[in-house]
PAZAPA-4460 file (N, C-alpha, C; in steps of 0.05 Angstrom, whole numbers, plus 32768, in hexadecimal, padded with zeros to 4 digits):
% residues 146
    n_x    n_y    n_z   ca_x   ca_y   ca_z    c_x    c_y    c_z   seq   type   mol
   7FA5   800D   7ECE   7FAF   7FF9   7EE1   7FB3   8006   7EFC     1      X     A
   7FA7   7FF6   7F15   7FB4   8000   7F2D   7FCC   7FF0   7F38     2      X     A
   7FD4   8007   7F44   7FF4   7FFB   7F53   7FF1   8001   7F71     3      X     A
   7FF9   7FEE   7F7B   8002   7FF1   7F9C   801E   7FFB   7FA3     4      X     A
   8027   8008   7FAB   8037   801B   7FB4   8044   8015   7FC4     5      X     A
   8054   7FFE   7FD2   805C   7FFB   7FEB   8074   800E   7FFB     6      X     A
   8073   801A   8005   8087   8028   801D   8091   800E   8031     7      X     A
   80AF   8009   8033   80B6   7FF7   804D   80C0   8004   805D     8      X     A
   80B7   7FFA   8078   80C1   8008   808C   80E0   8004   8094     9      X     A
   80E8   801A   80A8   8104   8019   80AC   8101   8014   80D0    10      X     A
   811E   8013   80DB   8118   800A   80FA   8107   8028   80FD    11      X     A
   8117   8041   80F0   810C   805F   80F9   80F3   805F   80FB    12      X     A
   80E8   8052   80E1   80CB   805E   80E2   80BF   803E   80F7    13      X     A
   80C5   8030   80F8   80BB   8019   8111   80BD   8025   812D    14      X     A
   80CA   803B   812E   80CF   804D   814E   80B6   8053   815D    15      X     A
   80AA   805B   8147   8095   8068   8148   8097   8085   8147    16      X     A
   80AB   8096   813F   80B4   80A8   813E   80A9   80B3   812A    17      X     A
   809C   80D6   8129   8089   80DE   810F   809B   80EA   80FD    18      X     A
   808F   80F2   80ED   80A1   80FC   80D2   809C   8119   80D8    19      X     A
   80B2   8128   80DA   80B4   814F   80D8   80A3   8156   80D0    20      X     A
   809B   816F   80CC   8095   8183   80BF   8099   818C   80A7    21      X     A
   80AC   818E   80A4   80BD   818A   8086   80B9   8170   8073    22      X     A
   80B7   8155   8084   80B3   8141   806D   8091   8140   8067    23      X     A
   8084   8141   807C   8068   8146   8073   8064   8155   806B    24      X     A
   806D   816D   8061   8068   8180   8045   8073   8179   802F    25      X     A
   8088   8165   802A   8094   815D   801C   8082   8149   800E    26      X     A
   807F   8134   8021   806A   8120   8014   804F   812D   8004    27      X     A
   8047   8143   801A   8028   814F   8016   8029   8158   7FF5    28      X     A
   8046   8161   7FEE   8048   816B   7FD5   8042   8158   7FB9    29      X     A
   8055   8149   7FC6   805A   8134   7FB0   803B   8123   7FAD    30      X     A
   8029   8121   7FC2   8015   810B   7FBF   7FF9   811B   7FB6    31      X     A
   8004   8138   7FB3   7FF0   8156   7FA9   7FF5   8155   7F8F    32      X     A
   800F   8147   7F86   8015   8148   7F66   8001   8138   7F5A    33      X     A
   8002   8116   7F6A   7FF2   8101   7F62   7FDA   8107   7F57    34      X     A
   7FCB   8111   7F81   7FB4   8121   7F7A   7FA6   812A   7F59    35      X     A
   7FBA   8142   7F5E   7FB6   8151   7F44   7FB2   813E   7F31    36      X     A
   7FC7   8134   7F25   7FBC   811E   7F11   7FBB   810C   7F0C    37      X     A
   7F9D   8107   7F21   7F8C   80FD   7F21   7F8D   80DA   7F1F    38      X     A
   7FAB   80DB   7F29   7FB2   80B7   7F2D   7FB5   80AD   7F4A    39      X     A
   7FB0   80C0   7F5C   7FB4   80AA   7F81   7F92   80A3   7F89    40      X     A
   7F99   8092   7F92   7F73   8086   7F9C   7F77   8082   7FAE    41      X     A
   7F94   807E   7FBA   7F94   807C   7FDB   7FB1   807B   7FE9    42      X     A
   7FB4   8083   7FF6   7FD3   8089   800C   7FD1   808E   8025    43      X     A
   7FE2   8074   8038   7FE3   8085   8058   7FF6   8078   8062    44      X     A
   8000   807E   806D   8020   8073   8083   8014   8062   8094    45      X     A
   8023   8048   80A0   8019   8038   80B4   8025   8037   80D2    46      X     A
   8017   8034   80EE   8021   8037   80FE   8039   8024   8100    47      X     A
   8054   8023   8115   8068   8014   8111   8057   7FF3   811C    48      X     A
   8066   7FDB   8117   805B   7FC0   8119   8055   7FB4   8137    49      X     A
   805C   7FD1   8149   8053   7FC6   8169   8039   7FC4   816B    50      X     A
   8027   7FDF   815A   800B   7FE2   815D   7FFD   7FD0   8155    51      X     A
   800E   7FB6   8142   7FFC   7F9F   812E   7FF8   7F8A   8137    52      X     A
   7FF3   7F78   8131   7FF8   7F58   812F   7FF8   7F4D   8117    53      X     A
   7FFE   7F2E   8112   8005   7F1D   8100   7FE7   7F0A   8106    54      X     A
   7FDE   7EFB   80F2   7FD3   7EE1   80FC   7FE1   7ECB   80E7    55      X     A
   7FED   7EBC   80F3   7FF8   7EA2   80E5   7FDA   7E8C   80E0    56      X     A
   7FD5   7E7C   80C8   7FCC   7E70   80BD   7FD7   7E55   80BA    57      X     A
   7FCE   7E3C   80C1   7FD2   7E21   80BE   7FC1   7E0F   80CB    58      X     A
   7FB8   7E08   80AB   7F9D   7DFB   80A9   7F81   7E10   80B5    59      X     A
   7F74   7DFE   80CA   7F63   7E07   80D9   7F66   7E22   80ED    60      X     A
   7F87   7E18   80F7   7F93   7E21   8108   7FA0   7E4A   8104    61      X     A
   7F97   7E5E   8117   7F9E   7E6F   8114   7FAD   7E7A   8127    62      X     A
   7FC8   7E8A   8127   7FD0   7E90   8145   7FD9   7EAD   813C    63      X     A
   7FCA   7EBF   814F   7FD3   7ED7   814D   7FE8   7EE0   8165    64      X     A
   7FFC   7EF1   8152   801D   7EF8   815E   801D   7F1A   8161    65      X     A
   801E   7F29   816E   8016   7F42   817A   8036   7F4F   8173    66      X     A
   8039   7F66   815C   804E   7F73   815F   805A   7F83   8175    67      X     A
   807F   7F87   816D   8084   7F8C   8157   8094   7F6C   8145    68      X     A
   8097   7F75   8136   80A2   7F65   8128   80BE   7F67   811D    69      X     A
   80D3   7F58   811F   80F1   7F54   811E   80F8   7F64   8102    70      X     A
   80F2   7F51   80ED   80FB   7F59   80CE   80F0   7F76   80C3    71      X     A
   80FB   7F88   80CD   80F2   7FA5   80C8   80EE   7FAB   80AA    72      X     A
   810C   7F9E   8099   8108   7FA2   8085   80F4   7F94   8072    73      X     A
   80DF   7F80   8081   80D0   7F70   8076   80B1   7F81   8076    74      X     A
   80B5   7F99   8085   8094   7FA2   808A   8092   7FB6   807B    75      X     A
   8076   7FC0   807D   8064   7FD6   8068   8068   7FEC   807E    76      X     A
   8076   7FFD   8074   806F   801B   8082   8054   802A   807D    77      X     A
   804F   802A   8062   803D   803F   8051   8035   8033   803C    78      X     A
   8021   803C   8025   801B   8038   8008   8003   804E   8002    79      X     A
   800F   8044   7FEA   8004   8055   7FD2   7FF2   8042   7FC4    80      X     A
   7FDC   8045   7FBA   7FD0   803B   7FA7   7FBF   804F   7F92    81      X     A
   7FCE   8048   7F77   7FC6   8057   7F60   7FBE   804C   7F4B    82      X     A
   7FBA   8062   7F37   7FB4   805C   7F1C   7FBF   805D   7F09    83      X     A
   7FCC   8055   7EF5   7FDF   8058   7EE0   7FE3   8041   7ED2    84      X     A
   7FEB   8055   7EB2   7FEA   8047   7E9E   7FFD   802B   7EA1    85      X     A
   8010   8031   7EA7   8023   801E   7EA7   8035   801E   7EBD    86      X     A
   8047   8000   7EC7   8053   8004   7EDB   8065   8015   7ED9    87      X     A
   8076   8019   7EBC   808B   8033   7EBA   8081   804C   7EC3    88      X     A
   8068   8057   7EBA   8058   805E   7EC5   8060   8068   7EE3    89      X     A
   805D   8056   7EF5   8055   8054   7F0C   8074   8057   7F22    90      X     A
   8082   8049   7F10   80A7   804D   7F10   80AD   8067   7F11    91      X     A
   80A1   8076   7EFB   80AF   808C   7EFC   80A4   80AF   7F0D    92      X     A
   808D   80A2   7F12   807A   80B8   7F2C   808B   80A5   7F43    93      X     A
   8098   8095   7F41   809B   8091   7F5D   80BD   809B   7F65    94      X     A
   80BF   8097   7F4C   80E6   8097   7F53   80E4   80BB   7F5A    95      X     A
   80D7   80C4   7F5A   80D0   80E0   7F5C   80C4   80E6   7F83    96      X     A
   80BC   80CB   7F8A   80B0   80C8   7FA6   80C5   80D6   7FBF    97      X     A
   80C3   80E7   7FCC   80D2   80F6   7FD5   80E3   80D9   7FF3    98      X     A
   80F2   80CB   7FEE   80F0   80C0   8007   80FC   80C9   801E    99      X     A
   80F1   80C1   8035   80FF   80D4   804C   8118   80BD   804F   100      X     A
   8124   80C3   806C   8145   80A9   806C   8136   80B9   8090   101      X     A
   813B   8097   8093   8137   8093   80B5   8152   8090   80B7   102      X     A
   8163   809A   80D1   817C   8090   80CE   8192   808D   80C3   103      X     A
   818A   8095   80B5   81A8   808B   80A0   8196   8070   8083   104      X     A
   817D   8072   8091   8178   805B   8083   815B   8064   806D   105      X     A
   8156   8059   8056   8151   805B   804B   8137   804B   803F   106      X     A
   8123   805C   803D   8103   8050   803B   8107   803E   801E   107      X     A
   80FD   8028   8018   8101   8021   7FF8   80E2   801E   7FEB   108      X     A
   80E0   8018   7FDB   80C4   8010   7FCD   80C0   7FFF   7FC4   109      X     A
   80AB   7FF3   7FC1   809B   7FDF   7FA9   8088   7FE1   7FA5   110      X     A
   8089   7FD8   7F87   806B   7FE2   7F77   8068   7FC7   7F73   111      X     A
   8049   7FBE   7F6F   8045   7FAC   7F6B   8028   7FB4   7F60   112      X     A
   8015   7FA5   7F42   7FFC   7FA9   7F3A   7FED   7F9D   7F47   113      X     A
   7FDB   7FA2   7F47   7FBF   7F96   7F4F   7FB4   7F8D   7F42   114      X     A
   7FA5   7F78   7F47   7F98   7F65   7F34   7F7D   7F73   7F33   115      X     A
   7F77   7F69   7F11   7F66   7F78   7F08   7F4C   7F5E   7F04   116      X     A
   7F28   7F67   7EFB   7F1F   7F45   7EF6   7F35   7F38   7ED4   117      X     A
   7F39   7F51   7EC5   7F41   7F37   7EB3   7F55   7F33   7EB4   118      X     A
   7F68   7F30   7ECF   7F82   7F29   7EDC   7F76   7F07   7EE0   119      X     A
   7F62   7F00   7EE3   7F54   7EEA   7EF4   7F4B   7ED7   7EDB   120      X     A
   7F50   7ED5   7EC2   7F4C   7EC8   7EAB   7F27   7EC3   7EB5   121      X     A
   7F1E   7EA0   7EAA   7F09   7E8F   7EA8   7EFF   7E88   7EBE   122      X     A
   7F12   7E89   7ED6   7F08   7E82   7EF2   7EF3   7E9E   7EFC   123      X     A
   7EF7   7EAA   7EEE   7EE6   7EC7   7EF6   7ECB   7ECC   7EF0   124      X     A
   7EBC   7EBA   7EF0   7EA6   7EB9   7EDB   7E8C   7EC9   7EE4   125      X     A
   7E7B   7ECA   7ED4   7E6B   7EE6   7ED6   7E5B   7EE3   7EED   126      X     A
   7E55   7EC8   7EFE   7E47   7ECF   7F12   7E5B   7EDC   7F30   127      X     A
   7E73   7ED2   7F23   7E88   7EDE   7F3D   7E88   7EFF   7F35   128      X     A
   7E89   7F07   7F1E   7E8D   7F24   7F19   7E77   7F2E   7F28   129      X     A
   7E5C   7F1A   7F23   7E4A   7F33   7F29   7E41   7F35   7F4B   130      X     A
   7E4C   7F1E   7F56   7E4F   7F1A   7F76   7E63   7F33   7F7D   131      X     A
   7E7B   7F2E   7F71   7E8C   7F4C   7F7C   7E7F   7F6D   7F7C   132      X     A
   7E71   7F6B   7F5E   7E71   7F81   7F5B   7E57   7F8C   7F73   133      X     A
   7E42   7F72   7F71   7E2F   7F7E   7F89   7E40   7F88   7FA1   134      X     A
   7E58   7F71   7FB0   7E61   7F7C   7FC2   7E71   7F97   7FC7   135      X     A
   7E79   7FA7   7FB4   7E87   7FB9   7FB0   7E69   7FCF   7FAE   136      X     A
   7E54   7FCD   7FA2   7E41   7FE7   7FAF   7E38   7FD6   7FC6   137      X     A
   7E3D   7FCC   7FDD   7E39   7FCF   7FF5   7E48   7FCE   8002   138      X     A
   7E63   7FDB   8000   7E74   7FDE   8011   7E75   8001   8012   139      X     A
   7E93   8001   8028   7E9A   8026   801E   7E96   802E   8005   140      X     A
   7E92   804E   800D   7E9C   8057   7FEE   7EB0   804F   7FDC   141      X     A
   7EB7   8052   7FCB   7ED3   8050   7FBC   7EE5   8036   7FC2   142      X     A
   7ED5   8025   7FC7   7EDC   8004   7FCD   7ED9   8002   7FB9   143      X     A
   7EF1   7FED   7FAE   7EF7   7FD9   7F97   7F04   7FCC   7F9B   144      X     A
   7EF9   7FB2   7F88   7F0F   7F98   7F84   7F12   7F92   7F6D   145      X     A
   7F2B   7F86   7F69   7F2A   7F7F   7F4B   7F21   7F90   7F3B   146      X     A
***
């Protein structure tokens, strides 16, 4: 099973302010463990929400809103995306996740799975499988869906 990894941001890390020396060896360690065995497929920190935008959706209608954005505790700092047996699994490499503390304040997580095709029951049917799967050898390397 893969899991998505969510890191939320804090106002600290919204500063735009980088992480030491010390915590990027810290992380480097912990995501070297993963590495090792042989469960991370992908990890990277996100710039704070000034560098982004939003696009709002209704109907036809699209309006894009240019960060930052207010609800700090509502945004993605970082993620992880892995491999593992189980979400306990995935709970317990993480409760192990070194977190840094912006401030006084404190990075949190969420895990959440990723849908798999037989996450997708009868609506998934073999000519949709085999449309994805074409699209996945013509994309990047190591692209997947479902």
């Amino acid at each position: 099973m893969r899991f998505m990894v969510i890191t939320k941001a804090t106002a600290e890390s919204e500063s735009g302010r980088h992480a030491t020396t010390e915590d990027i060896e810290t992380m480097g360690n912990f995501i070297q463990e993963m590495v090792d065995a042989g469960v991370l497929l992908a990890a990277d920190g996100l710039h704070p929400s000034d560098k982004g935008a939003r696009i709002y959706f209704d109907g036809d209608a699209k309006t894009v809103v240019d960060g930052p954005f207010a609800e700090t505790k509502e945004l993605v700092g970082g993620f992880y995306l892995v491999e593992m047996k189980s979400l306990e699994e995935c709970v317990e490499w993480f409760k192990r996740c070194p977190v840094q503390r912006h401030g006084g304040e404190t990075t949190n997580i969420e895990i959440r799975r990723v849908v798999q095709f037989e996450d997708l029951g009868e609506a998934f049917t073999p000519e949709l499988r085999e449309a994805v799967e074409k699209r996945e050898a013509q994309a990047a390397p190591g692209f997947r869906s479902a």
